[in-house]
C-alpha positions as CSV (number, residue, x, y, z in Angstrom):
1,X,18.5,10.0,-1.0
2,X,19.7,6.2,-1.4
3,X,18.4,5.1,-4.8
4,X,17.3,1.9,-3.0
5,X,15.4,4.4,-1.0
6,X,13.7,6.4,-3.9
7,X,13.5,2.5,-6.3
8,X,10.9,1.4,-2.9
9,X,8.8,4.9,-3.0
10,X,8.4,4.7,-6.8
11,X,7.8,0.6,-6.7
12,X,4.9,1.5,-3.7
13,X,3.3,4.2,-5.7
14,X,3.0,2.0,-9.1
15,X,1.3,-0.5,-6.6
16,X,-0.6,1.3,-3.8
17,X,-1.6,4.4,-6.3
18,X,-2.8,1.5,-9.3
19,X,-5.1,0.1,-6.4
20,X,-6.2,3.4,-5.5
21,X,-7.1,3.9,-9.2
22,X,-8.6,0.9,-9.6
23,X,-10.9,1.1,-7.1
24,X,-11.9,4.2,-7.8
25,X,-13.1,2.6,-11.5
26,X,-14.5,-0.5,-9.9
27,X,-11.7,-2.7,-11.2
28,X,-10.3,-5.3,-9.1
29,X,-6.0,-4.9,-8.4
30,X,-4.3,-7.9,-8.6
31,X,-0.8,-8.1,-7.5
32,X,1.3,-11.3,-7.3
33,X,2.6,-12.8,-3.8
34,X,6.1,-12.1,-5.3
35,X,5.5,-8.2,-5.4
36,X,3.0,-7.8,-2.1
37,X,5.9,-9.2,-0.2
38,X,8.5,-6.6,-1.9
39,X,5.7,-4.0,-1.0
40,X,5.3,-5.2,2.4
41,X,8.6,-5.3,3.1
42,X,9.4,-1.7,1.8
43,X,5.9,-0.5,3.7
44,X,6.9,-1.9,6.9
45,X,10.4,-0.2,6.6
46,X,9.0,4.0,6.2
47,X,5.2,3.7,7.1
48,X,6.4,5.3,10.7
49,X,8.4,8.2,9.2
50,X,6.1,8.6,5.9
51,X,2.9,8.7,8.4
52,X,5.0,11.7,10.7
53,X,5.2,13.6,7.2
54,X,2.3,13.2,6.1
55,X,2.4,10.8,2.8
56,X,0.4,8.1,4.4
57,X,-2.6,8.2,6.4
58,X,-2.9,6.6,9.8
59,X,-2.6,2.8,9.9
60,X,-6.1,1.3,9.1
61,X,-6.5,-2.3,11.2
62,X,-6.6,-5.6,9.3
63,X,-6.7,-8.7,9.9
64,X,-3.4,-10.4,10.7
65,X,-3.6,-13.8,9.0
66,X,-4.9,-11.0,5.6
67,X,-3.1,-11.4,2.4
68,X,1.0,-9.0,2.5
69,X,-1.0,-7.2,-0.3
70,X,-4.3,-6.3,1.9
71,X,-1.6,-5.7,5.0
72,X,0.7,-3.4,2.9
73,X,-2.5,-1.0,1.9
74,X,-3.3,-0.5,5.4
75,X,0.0,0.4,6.9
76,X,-0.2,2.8,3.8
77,X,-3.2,3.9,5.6
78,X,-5.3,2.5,2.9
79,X,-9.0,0.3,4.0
80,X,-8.8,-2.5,1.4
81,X,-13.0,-2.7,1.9
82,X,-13.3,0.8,0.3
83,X,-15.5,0.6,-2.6
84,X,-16.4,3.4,-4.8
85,X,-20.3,4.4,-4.1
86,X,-23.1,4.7,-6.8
């Protein structure tokens, strides 16, 4: 694989996976407008073929005018609302 290719899918784990775990602790991920853009940018480009194999989960809809970061979770399949219950 390209390491440009293999760089993006490392960079979107460290981002999408540290909001996944910081949910899951009720903590709050913050990532700058500099990096959701890189994120968005490298989503956009594989969610089709990562979705056909499996690594993300269908689309979840949100709003269009939402912040790259909040648009890059759900083309990861991600629902930026989740909260952890209890």
């Amino acid at each position: 694989m390209p390491a440009r290719f293999v760089g993006g899918v490392v960079f979107g784990e460290w981002l999408v996976d540290g909001w996944d775990l910081a949910v899951v602790t009720g903590q709050k991920a913050d990532v700058d407008d500099e990096l959701a853009a890189a994120l968005y940018e490298d989503i956009v480009g594989k969610a089709e073929m990562a979705r056909r194999y499996g690594v993300y989960g269908p689309e979840v809809a949100v709003p269009a005018d939402a912040p790259l970061f909040v648009r890059a979770l759900g083309l990861a399949g991600r629902d930026p609302s989740w909260r952890r219950q209890g």
